[in-house]
C-alpha positions in Angstrom: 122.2 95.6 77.8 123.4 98.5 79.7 125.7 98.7 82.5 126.7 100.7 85.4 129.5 100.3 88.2 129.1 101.2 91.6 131.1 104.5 92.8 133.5 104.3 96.1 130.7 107.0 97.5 128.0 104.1 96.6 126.6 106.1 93.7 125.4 104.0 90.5 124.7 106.4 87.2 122.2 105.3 85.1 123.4 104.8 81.1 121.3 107.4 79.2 119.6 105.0 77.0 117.5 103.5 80.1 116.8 107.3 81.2 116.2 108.0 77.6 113.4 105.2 77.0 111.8 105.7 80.6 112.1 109.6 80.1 113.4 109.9 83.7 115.1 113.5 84.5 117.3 115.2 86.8 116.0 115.4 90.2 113.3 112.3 89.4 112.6 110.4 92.9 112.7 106.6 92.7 111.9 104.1 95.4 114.3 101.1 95.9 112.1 97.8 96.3 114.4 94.5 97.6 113.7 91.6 95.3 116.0 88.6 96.1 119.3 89.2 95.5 118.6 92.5 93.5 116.5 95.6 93.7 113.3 96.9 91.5 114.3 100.6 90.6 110.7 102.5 90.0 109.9 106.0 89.9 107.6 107.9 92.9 104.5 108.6 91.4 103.4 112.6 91.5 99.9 113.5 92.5 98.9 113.7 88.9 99.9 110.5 88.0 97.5 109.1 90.9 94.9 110.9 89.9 91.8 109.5 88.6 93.4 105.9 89.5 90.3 104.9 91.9 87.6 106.1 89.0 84.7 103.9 88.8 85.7 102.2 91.7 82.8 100.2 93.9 82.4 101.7 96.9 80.0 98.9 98.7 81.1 96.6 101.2 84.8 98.4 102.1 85.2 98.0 105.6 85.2 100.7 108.0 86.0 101.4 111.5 82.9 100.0 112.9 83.8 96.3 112.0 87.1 96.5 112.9 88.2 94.4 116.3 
């Protein structure tokens, strides 16, 4: 299990091995998600990778502004 100690400037670096397997690189964004008492590090997902995401989605019965209050 890695490790990492919070810096007097509130910095945390994160061990190689986790960048390593998630193949994270310099200058990566990441969002920080509360969850309890800790936080859900995940990466901000680039136009490319939401590309495609909605294929073959149904577009019948999504609501619109017409039905809206």
């Amino acid at each position: 299990m890695a490790t990492a100690t919070l810096s007097s400037k509130f910095q945390i670096s994160i061990p190689k091995e986790v960048r390593d397997q998630q193949h994270w690189s310099a200058g990566q964004e990441f969002v920080f998600i509360p969850k309890g008492k800790g936080v859900l590090l995940m990466p901000v997902p680039t136009l490319e990778d939401l590309r495609g995401m909605a294929r073959g989605a149904n577009p019948e019965n999504y609501r619109d502004r017409d039905d809206r209050f």
